[in-house]
N, C-alpha and C positions, 0 to 999 in steps of 0.2 A: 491478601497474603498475611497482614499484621492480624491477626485477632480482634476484636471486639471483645474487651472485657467488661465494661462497665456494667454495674448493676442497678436498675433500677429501683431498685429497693433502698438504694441509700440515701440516708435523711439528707435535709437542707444543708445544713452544719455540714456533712463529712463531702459534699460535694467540691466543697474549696479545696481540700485537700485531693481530691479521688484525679489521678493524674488521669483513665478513661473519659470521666463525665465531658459529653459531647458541648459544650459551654461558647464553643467558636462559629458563627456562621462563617457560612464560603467569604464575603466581603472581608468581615475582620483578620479572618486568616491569612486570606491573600495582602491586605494590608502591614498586617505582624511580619510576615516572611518576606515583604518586596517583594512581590513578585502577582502575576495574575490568575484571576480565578481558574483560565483556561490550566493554565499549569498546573492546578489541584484536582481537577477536570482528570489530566490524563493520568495523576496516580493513581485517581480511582478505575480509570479503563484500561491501566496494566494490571489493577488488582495489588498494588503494592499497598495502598490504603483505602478503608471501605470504610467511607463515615457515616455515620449516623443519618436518620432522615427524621425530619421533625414532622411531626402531623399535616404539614402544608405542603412536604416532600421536598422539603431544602435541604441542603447539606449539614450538618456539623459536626465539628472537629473537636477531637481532645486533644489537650496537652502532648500528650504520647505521638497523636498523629502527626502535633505539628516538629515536632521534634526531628520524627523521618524525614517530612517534606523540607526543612531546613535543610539535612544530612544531603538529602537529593539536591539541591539550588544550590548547594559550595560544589557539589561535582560536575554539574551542569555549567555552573558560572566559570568552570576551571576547563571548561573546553568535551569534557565527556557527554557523550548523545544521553538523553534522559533513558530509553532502555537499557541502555548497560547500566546508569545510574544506578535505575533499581534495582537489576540484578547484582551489582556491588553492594548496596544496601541491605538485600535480603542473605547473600553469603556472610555479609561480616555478621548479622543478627545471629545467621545459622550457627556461624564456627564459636560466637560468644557463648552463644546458649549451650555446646555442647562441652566446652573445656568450663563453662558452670557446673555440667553436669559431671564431669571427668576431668576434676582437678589434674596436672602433672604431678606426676612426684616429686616431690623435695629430693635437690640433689645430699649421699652424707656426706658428713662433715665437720 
């Protein structure tokens, strides 16, 4: 569902910075989040996030992804089934990007 942006053409240097670059194994990730690998597992098999695969076929995570999986484990931990989760997830993504796109108007005044 989230895109893969990252470009492999970016130098060493812009890597710290580049919020896609896949930089996180499954272990560090699920350590960063509290939470378990299995749980990184099924975002990937709702498709809510699709990380990266390293030449060995491991997983890794961007910044970006770990961000969602965070946003999904406060709705989870607060009692929501992890499918709604992501579907909550991927609506407020939805509605952000398109009032990005289609500011409201300024009331006048």
């Amino acid at each position: 569902m989230i895109p893969d942006q990252y470009d492999p053409a970016t130098s060493a240097v812009d890597k710290f910075d580049d919020e896609n670059y896949p930089g996180y194994t499954m272990g560090r990730a699920a350590e960063m989040l509290g939470t378990t690998q299995n749980f990184l597992r099924s975002l990937d098999e709702v498709g809510l996030i699709t990380p990266q695969r390293s030449t060995g076929g491991h997983r890794r995570y961007s910044r970006h992804q770990l961000r969602i999986a965070a946003r999904v484990r406060r709705l989870v931990d607060e009692g929501t089934a992890i499918d709604a989760a992501c579907r909550i997830i991927t609506l407020e993504d939805q509605l952000h990007e398109a009032q990005r796109r289609n500011p409201s108007p300024q009331p006048a005044g």
